[in-house]
N, C-alpha and C positions, 0 to 999 in steps of 0.2 A: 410529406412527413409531418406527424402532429408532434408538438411539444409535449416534452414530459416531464415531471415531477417528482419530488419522492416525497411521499408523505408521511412514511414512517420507516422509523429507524432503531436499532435494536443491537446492543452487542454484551457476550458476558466481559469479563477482565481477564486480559493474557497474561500468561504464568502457567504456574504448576501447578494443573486443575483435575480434577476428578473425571472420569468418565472418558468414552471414545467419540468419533466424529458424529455419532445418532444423537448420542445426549449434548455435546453441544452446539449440533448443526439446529436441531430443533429449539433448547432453548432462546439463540440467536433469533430463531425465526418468528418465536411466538411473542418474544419480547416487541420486532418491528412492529409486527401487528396491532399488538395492545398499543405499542404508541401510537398507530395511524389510525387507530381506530376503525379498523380491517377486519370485517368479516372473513372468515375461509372462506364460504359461500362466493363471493365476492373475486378471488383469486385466478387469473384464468393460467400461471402457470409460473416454478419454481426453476431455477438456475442455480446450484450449487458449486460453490471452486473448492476446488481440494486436487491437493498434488499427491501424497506420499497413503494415503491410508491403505492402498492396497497393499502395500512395500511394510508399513510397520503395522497394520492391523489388521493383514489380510483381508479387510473389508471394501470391495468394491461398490458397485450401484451408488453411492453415496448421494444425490439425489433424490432416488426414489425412497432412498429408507427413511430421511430424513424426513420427506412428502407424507409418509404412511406416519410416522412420528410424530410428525405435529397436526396431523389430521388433515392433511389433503388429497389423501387417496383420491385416487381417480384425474387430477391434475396432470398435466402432461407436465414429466420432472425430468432434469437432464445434469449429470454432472459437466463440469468443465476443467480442463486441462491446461496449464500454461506455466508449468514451473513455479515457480513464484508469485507470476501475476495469474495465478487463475481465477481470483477474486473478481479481479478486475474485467477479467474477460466477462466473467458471472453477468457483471454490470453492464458493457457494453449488448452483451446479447439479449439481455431483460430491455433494456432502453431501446434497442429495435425492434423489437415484435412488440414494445407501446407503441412507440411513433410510428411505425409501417400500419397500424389499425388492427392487428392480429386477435391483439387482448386490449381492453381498458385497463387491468390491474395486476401487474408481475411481482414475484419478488425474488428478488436477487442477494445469494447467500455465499459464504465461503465460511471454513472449517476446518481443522487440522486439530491433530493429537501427537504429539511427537515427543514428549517428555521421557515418558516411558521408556526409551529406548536406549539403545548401551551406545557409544563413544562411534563405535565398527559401523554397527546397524544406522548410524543416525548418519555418517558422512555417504555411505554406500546409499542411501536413500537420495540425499542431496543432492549426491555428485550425477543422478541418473537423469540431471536439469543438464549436463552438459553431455558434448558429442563422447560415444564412450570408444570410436576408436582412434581419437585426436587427447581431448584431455584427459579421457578415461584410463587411455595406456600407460600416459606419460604421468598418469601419478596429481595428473594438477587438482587441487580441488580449489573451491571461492574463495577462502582467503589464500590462497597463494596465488589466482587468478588477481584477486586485487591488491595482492602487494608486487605483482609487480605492475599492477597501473599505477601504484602512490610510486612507485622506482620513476617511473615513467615522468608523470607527472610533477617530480620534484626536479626534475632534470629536464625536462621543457621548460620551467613556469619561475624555478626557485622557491617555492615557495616553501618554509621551514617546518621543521617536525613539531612546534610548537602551535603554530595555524593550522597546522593538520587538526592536533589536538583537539583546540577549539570547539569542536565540533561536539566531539564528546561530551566535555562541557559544559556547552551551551545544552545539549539534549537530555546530559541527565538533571541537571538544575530543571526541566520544566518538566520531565520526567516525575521530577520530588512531589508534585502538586496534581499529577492528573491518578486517581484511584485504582485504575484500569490500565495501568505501567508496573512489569514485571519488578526494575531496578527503581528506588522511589529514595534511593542515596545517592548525592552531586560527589561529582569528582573534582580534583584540581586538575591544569598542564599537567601539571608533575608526577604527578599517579598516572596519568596515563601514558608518559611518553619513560615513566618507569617500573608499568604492568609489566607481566611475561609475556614473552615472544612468542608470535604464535605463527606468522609468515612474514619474515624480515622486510619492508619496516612494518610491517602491523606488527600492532600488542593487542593484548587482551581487552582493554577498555575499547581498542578501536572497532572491534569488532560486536555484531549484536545476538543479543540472546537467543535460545530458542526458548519456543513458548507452546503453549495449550491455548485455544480459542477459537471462538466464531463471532458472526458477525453479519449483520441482512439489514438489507433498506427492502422497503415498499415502493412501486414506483407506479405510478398514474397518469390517463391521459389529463392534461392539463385542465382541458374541459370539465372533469371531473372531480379534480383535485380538491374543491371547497367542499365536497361532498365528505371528504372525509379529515380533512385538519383546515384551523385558517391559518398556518404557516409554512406552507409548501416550499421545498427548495426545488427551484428550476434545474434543470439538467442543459445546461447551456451546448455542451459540446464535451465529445467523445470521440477520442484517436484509440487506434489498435494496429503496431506495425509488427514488422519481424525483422532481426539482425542478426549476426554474426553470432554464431555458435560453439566459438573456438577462438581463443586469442589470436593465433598466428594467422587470423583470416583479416583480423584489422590494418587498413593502412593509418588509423592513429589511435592509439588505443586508451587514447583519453579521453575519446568522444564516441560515444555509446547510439548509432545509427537510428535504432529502432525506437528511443527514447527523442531524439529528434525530431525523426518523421510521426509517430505518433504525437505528438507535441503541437507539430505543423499542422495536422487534423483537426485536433480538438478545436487549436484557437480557428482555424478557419469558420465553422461550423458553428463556434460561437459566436463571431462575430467579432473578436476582443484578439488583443495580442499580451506578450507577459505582462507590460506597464501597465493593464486594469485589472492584473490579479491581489488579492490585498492579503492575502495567507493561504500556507501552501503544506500539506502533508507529503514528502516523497521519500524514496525508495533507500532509504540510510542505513543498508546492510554493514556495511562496511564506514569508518568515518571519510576517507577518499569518494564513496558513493555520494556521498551528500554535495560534497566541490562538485563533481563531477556532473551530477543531475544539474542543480542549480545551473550550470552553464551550459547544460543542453538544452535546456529548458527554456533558455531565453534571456534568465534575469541578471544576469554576467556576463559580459565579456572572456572568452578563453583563456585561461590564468590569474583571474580575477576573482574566482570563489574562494579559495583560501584564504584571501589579505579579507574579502568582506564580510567572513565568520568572525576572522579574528578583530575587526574592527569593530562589530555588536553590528551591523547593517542585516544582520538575518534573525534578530532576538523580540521577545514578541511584542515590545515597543520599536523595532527598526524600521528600515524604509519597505521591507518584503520578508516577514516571518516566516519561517521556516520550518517547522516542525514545534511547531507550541505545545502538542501533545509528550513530546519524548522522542518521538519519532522513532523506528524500532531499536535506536541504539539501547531505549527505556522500557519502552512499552512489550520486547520482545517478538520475534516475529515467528508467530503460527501459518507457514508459509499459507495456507490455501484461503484463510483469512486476512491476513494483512491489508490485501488492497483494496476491500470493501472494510476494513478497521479503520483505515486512509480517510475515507468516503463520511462512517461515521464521525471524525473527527471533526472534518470539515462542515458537514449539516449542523456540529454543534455550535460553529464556529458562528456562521450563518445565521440564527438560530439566536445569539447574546448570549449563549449560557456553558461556554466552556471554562474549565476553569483557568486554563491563562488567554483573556480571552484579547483578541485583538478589539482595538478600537473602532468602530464601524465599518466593520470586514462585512461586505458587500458581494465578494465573488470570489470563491477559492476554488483550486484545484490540487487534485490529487494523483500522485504517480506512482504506479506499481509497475514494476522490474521484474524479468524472470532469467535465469540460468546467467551466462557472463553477456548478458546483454542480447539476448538472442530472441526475446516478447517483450513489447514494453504493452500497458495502455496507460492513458490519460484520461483524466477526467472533468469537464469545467462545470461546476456550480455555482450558482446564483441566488441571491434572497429572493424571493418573491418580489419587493417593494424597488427594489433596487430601482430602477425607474421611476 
């Protein structure tokens, strides 16, 4: 397998944006490009993530259209599918057919438009991430799947409805400073653990936006890479598992399987374990998601994410930052984008030029989640120099 790279990177700002998944799957794409300085010519083939646009915009293909869109026809283009994570998938399938020798130059996209859509249409959409004749019949949707993990979880761990909070927080305070964050107003504790109720104990702050956007990196065999930027971010290592699709299949339902084993993946494959990641984009649907990830992930101890939110150990001065972009509590989550939005954040990260930006962040990674835990992937990046 040859190492690969990304050499450019490209995303609009999530929110409530103009246009369906053509116009901003392409904008997304063509922005990667001008950064990487990427010929079309050049491109041997396109991965698109997108979850719902058939559901809210009867538009299917969404790959090739995107392809013909931004002027790759004739490219072999392929949507992908993973709930939540299909961004991510986007990314791990572009990153093996570099490194397997397939193509020298992919790029890898995700996309969603979901604004548009009425209160009905937008949870009937969502909820088509979970099994529909387990959660589907019985009414569960994501926030009620994860209030009763914070039930769970607060009743395993102790941990208080205040440290929950935390999170919130923390994500919209960094939220306020990145451009490309739907919510860009901090909250208190107390606004959040005094928002409306929305799946007992979630409230409203705990939970995150939806959003409009896209979002494409370029990705290169390494060999090549100088050819087109001198600041390549390495693609250290890449997990993709699958879990549990249905609450009542957990035997503990505060540890999210497929985020584990994908996790287990990537750092193999990297070569690293949590303690050399130095900033970290994940999967913060929910503020319990964010505990939760965090100590699947490696960088906590089981019961220990909540006390080290609320103690500043996850802030983008602490000992393992955590969502220095907003994370999607801020930034909003355009499910088919999100986890190449992740990806972006991190190569900015890598890169010096985010705006909260961590101290000689050397090697981050990124985590996108899909349905109640049922896709995870992972992703580890690398400076160039880092060595």
């Amino acid at each position: 397998m040859r190492d690969v790279s990304i050499v450019g990177a490209g995303t609009t700002p999530f929110g409530v944006l103009d246009g369906g998944v053509k116009d901003l799957g392409s904008r997304a794409v063509a922005r990667a490009l001008r950064d990487g300085g990427v010929g079309r010519s050049a491109v041997g083939a396109l991965y698109v993530g997108n979850f719902v646009a058939g559901i809210l915009e009867g538009q299917g293909a969404v790959g090739p259209i995107v392809a013909d869109e931004v002027g790759l026809s004739g490219v072999p283009a392929m949507t992908t599918e993973g709930a939540c994570a299909s961004s991510g998938i986007a990314l791990r399938q572009a990153h093996r057919a570099v490194a397997s020798g397939e193509y020298d130059v992919v790029v890898a996209a995700g996309v969603e438009s979901m604004t548009d859509a009425g209160t009905a249409e937008f949870t009937r959409a969502l909820g088509s991430a979970a099994d529909r004749l387990t959660e589907g019949v019985t009414g569960l949707t994501f926030p009620g799947f994860y209030g009763i993990y914070l039930d769970r979880y607060i009743h395993e761990y102790g941990a208080t409805r205040e440290e929950i909070a935390a999170v919130s927080v923390k994500n919209r305070a960094n939220g306020a400073s990145n451009p490309r964050a739907r919510f860009r107003e901090p909250v208190t504790v107390e606004e959040v653990v005094e928002s409306r109720l929305v799946a007992d104990p979630l409230r409203l702050y705990d939970c995150c936006p939806a959003a409009d956007g896209g979002a494409a990196v370029v990705l290169a065999a390494s060999e090549v890479a100088e050819e087109f930027t001198d600041d390549p971010i390495e693609v250290l290592g890449t997990g993709h598992a699958t879990g549990h699709n249905a609450g009542h299949r957990y035997e503990d339902l505060t540890t999210l399987d497929a985020t584990v084993d994908a996790a287990e993946s990537a750092y193999a494959e990297a070569g690293l374990g949590p303690e050399e990641v130095d900033v970290v984009e994940l999967h913060d649907c929910f503020t319990p998601a964010e505990i939760g990830d965090s100590e699947d992930l490696g960088f906590f101890e089981k019961g220990q994410g909540a006390r080290a939110v609320a103690e500043g150990r996850t802030e983008v001065g602490g000992e393992i930052p955590v969502n220095p972009s907003g994370g999607l509590l801020s930034k909003g989550h355009p499910v088919g984008a999100t986890g190449i939005g992740q990806v972006y954040e991190i190569c900015r990260q890598l890169r010096g030029a985010h705006e909260n930006q961590v101290e000689d962040a050397a090697v981050g990674l990124a985590h996108n989640l899909g349905g109640s835990g049922a896709v995870c992937t992972v992703t580890v990046l690398g400076r160039g120099d880092r060595r």
